[in-house]
C-alpha positions as CSV (number, residue, x, y, z in Angstrom):
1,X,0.0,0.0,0.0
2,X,2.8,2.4,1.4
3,X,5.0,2.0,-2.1
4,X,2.0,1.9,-4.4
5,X,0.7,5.6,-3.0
6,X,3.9,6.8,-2.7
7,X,4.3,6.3,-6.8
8,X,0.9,8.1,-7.1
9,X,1.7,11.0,-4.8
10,X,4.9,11.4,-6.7
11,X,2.5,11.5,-10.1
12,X,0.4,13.7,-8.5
13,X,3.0,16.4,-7.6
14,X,4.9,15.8,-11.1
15,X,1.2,16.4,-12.7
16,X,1.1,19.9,-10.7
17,X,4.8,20.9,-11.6
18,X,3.9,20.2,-15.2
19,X,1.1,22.2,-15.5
20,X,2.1,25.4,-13.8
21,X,5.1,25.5,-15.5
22,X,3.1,25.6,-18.7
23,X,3.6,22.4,-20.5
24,X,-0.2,21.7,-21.0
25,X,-2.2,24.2,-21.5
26,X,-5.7,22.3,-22.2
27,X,-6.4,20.8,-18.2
28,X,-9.6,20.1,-17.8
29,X,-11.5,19.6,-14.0
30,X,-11.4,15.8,-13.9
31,X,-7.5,15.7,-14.7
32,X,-7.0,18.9,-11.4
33,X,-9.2,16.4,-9.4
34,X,-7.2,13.6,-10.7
35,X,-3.6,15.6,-9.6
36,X,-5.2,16.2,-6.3
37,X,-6.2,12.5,-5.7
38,X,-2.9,11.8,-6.3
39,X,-0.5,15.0,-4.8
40,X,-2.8,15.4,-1.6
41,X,-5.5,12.9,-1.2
42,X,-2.8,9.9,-0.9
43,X,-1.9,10.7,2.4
44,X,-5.4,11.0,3.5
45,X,-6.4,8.0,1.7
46,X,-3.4,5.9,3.1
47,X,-3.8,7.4,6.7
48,X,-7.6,6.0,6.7
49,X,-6.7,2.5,4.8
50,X,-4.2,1.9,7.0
51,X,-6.3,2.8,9.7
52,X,-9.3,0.4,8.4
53,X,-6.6,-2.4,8.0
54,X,-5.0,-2.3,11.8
55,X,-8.8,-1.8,13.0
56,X,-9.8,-5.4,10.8
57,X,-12.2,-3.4,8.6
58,X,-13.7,-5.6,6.4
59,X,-13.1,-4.5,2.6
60,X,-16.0,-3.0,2.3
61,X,-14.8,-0.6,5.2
62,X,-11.5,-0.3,4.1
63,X,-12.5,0.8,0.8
64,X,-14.7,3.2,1.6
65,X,-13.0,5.1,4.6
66,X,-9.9,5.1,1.9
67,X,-12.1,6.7,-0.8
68,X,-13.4,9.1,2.0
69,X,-9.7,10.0,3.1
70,X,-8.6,11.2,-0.5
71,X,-11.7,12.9,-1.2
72,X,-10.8,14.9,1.9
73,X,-7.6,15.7,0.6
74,X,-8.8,16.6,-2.6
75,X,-11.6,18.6,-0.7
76,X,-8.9,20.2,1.5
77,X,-6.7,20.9,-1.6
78,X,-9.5,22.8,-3.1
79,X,-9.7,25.2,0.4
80,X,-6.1,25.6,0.4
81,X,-6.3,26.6,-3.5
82,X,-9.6,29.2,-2.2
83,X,-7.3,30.5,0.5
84,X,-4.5,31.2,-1.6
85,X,-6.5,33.6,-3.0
86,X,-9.1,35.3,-0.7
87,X,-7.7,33.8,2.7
88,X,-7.2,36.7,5.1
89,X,-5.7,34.6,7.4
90,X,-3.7,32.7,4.7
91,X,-2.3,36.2,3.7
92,X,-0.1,36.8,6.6
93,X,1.7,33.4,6.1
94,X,2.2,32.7,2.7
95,X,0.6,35.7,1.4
96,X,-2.4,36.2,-1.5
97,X,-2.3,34.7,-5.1
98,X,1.1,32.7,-4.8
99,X,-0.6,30.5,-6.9
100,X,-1.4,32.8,-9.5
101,X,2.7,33.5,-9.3
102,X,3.4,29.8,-9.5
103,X,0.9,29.7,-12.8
104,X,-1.0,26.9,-11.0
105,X,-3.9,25.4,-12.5
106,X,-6.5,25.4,-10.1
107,X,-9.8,24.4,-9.9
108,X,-11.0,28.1,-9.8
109,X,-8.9,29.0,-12.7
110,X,-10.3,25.7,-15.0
111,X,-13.8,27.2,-13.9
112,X,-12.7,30.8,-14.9
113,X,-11.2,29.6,-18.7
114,X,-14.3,27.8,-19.4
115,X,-17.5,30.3,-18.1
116,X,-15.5,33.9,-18.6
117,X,-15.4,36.1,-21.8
118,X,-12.7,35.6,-24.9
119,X,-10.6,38.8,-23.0
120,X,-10.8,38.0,-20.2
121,X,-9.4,34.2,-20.5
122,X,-6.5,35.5,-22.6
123,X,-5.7,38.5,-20.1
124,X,-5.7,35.3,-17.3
125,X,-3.9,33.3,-19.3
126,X,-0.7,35.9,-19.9
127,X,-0.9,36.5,-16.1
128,X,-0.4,33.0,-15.3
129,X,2.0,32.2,-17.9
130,X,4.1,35.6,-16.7
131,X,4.2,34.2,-13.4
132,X,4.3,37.9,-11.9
133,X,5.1,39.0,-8.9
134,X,3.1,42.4,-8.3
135,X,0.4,42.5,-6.5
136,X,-1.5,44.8,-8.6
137,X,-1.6,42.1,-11.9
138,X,-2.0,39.1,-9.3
139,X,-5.2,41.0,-8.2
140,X,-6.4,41.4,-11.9
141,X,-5.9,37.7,-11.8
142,X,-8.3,37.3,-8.3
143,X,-10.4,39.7,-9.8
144,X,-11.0,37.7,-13.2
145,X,-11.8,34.6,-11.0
146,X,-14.1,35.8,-8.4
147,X,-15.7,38.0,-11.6
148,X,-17.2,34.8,-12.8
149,X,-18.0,32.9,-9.6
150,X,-14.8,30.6,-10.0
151,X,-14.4,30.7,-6.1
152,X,-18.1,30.0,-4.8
153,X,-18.0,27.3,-7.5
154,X,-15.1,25.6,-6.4
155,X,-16.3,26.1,-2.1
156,X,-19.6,24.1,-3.2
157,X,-17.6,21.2,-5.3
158,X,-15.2,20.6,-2.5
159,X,-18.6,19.9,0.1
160,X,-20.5,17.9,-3.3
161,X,-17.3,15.8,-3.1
162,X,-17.0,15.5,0.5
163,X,-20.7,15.0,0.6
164,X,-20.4,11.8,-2.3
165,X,-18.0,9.9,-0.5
166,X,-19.6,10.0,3.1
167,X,-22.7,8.4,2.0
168,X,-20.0,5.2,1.5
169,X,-18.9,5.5,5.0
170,X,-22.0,6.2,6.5
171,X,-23.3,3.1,5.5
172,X,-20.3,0.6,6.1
173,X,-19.2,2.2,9.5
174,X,-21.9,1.9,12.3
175,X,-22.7,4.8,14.5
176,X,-19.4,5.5,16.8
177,X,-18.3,8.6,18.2
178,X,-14.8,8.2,16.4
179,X,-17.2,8.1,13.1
180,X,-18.3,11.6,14.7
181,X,-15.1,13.1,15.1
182,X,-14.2,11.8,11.4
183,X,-16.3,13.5,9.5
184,X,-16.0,16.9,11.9
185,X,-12.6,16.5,11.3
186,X,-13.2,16.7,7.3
187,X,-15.7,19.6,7.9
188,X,-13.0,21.4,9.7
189,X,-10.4,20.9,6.6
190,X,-12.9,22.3,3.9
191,X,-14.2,25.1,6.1
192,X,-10.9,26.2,7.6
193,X,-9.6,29.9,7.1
194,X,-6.2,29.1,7.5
């Protein structure tokens, strides 16, 4: 299990590194969720398998509690892609649009490139591809995405993915308070400000 998500994660951040350094241009929303599976969602999805396995879950619960764990990494990729961009709290650590910098393809910016106007994807796409580092252009940038509802968009697919894969647990796990905690904890991860 260990060496098999391991080779994923390692796809996952390759995938990432790829992309924002603009070797593919034509990403669509299944491939970013794919990259995040694989650069985030592995360690969540190993920590729960691994969890199901030492408990002597049956497959059934092993499977799902390790689907739920990397759909709460991808979830909780998602957030951290949000707060890059509008965190407040976020700000003061890493500061806003470091993503936009890094030319990242991000959930927000696939939405963007597909809903927005002819200008307005080809203004984002030179930002991205400049990687600046002024805040007044990396603001043009935020200002492109939350223009076409890129961020609410991507906030309500992170808890429609969360959402999906719980029904799986909730119905091979029975009623326990660590099954509680569990999915607060995932709340926490997609509703976190920092």
């Amino acid at each position: 299990l260990y060496t098999h998500e391991m080779i994923r994660l390692h796809a996952g951040q390759g995938m990432d590194i790829l992309w924002h350094r603009g070797q593919k241009f034509d990403v669509s929303e299944e491939e970013y969720l794919q990259m995040c599976s694989y650069k985030t969602g592995i360690l969540a999805r190993m920590a729960t398998k691994l969890g199901a396995i030492l408990g002597n879950g049956n497959e059934r619960q092993i499977e799902a509690l390790g689907k739920f764990g990397g759909t709460v990494g991808v979830a909780f990729q998602i957030q951290d892609d949000i707060l890059n961009l509008v965190g407040e709290e976020f700000a003061k650590g890493k500061g806003v649009g470091e993503d936009i910098h890094e030319g990242k393809r991000t959930i927000m910016v696939l939405h963007t490139l597909k809903h927005t106007n002819a200008k307005d994807k080809q203004r984002l796409l030179e930002i991205l591809n400049a990687h600046p580092t002024d805040q007044k252009t990396i603001l043009e940038a935020i200002a492109i995405i939350e223009k076409n509802g890129s961020i609410d968009y991507a906030r309500a697919r992170a808890k429609e993915l969360m959402e999906q894969s719980w029904k799986e647990v909730e119905s091979a796990l029975p009623e326990t308070k660590a099954k509680e905690v569990m999915r607060a904890f995932a709340e926490f991860l997609i509703n976190r400000k920092v």
